[in-house]
C-alpha positions, 0 to 999 in steps of 0.5 A: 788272359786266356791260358788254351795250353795247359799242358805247359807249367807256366800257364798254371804258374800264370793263373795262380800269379794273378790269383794271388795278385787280385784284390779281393772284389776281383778274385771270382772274377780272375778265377773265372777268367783263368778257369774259362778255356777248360771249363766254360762256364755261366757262373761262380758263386761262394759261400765263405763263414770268413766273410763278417758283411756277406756270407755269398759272392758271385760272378756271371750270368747276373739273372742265374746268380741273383736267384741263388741263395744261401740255403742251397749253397748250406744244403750243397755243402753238405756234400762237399768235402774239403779238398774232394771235388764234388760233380753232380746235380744240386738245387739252385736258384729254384731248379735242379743245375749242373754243378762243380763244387769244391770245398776248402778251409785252409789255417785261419778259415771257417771255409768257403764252398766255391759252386761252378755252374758249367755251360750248357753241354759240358762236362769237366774233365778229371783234369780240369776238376782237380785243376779247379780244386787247386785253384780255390785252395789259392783262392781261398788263401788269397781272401783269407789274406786280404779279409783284414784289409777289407775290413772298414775301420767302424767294423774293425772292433767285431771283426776282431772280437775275442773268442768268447763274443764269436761264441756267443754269436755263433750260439745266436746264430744258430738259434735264429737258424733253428727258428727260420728253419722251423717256421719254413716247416710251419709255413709248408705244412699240410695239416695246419690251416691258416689260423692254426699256421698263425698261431704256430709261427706266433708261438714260435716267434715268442720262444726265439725272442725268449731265446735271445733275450736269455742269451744276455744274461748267459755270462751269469749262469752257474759254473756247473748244471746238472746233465739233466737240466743241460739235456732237456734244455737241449730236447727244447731247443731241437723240439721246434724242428720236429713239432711241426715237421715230417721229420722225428726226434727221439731223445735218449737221456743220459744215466747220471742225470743228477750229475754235474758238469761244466757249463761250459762244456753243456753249452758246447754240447748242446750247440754242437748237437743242435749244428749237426741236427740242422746239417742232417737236415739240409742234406734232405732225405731224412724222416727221423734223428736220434740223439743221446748221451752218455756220461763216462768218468772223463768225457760227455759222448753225444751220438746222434743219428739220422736215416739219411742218405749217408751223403755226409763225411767227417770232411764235409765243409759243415762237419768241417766247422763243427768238427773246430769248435769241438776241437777247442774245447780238446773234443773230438767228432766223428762220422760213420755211415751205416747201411740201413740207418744213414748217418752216425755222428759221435761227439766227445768232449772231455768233462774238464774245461781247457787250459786258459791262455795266459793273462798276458796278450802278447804270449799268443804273437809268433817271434815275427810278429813280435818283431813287427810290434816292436816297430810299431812301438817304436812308431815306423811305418809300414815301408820303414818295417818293410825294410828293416825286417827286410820283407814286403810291405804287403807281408807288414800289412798282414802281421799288422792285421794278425797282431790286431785281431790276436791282442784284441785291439782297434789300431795300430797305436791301441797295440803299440800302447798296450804293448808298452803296458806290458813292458814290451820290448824288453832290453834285450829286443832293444838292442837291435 
């Protein structure tokens, strides 16, 4: 399909149609064919946190894409805010390239950064750049739709794990991040020989293995710590980035060191802090971070600070999912930048763990989706749904999807089964 007029409507219309029709392995693909005659390009490529088998995928020039990695699309996020299109020149697959990035992270999504590599000579026009914002908000609606799906049954269990497993696996990951980024340092160090470079990765081998093995046994830590014990486990988390690096950490501890608070709260703290440091890092340009707290009456402030370029934004795509796990605690993030001392970020988490969701699984079902469990109690199928609620196979499928991740099930029987355990549907739901 080729769309040469774009000043019509119906050729937009017509994009976004086959957009939204795309199977979930065709939809760069189908973008890039709908983007082609107003911003010729050599590739796509996505970064997306939705994806739980693969963080990139690509389309196009297959030398150019199989040498871009993940890290430079990290560090380009950076500069990316959702909904703002981002046109410059950033680091991939090895060398400095024209790139049109766009950013977007609609209800249900940890984000997806979209990288257009334009063809030699061209330049998007303003038109075109918004055009292609557009298109990856659908774009991005479209894999979010369509991700249950993919979803092969033998994987079904993580991909719909509770909130609580996606915390711990968002805690490792965010270790091992720490300890690759450190051992980069060690490797690209001029003043350690290749003995001292030996022992150094060793060492740091060992604390990550220490790290992770600590981490089975998170579940038993105490309700409350001290904030000084939860500040200096976080001084030896962020110590390994600095101990080797050209870059500088200060610490500023807090007053009340001898205070208590939750451990939930610490640990969100703690790994908050620890994420924006490895943000401010990958935006490149910065020689020292300072990070502090404060303990007030009803809220644990972290502010940490960097002398960077002060290219980061409160909506840039990684503030974006640090600014959601913050969130669910009640907390709030904030970026400022300030000529002369780059960037200031300002964490607020209040010193009293959140409500917690009723004990009963089925509260967390809008009334639609409780209209569809109902079927599944009562065994239909799919079409059968379809044409008793009077809406489309597809639309079933992805209530189906959304019920199984929310009641923390494997199949469509495990919901239907756990729902007569509760005394669902009641009387009055069977009347119908």
């Amino acid at each position: 399909m080729v769309y040469a007029d774009w000043g019509v409507p119906q050729r937009m219309l017509a994009v976004a149609k086959e957009l939204m029709r795309a199977p979930l392995k065709e939809i760069l693909s189908t973008l890039s064919e709908g983007l082609s005659d107003r911003i010729p390009h050599k590739a796509l490529v996505m970064l997306t946190g939705d994806c739980p088998k693969s963080a990139t995928w690509n389309h196009g020039d297959s030398p150019l894409i199989q040498d871009i990695t993940a890290t430079e699309l990290a560090a380009l996020a950076t500069h990316v805010d959702v909904g703002r299109p981002w046109l410059g020149e950033a680091p991939l697959a090895g060398a400095p390239r024209p790139v049109l990035a766009v950013a977007s992270a609609p209800p249900g999504s940890a984000g997806a950064l979209l990288a257009l590599l334009p063809a030699d000579g061209v330049t998007p026009e303003p038109a075109a750049v918004a055009l292609a914002q557009q298109l990856w908000d659908l774009a991005t609606i479209r894999v979010i739709e369509l991700m249950p799906e993919a979803v092969p049954v033998n994987m079904a269990g993580p991909w719909i794990a509770n909130s609580e497993r996606a915390r711990v696996v968002a805690n490792l990951t965010e270790a091992h991040t720490t300890t690759l980024t450190t051992l980069l340092g060690v490797l690209r160090s001029r003043g350690l020989d290749d003995a001292a470079a030996r022992r150094t990765a060793t060492d740091l081998a060992v604390s990550a293995l220490v790290e992770l093995r600590a981490s089975g046994a998170d579940e038993q830590l105490p309700p409350e710590e001290t904030v000084e014990d939860a500040f200096g486990r976080l001084r030896d988390m962020l110590g390994l980035l600095s101990r080797y690096s050209n870059v500088t950490l200060e610490f500023s501890p807090p007053d009340a060191r001898r205070r208590l608070i939750p451990a939930d709260i610490a640990r969100a703290a703690l790994t908050t802090a620890r994420g924006m440091v490895l943000t401010m890092l990958e935006q490149g340009g910065v020689s020292r971070i300072r990070v502090g707290w404060h303990v007030e009456d009803t809220e644990l402030r972290t502010t940490i600070r960097d002398d960077g370029p002060r290219t980061l934004a409160a909506e840039a795509l990684a503030v974006h999912r640090l600014t959601d796990r913050v969130a669910v605690l009640n907390g709030a993030l904030h970026v400022d930048a300030v000529p002369k001392w780059g960037t200031i970020v300002t964490v607020r988490l209040p010193l009293t763990a959140p409500e917690r969701p009723s004990s009963d699984p089925l509260t967390t079902l809008n009334p639609r989706e409780l209209d569809v469990l109902e079927q599944l109690v009562h065994g239909h199928r799919n079409r059968a749904i379809a044409s008793r609620l009077q809406i489309s196979e597809h639309t079933v499928k992805f209530h189906v999807a959304k019920i199984l991740k929310k009641l923390g099930v494997n199949s469509r029987g495990e919901a239907a089964a756990l729902a007569r355990s509760s005394g669902f549907p009641t009387a009055l739901s069977l009347v119908n």
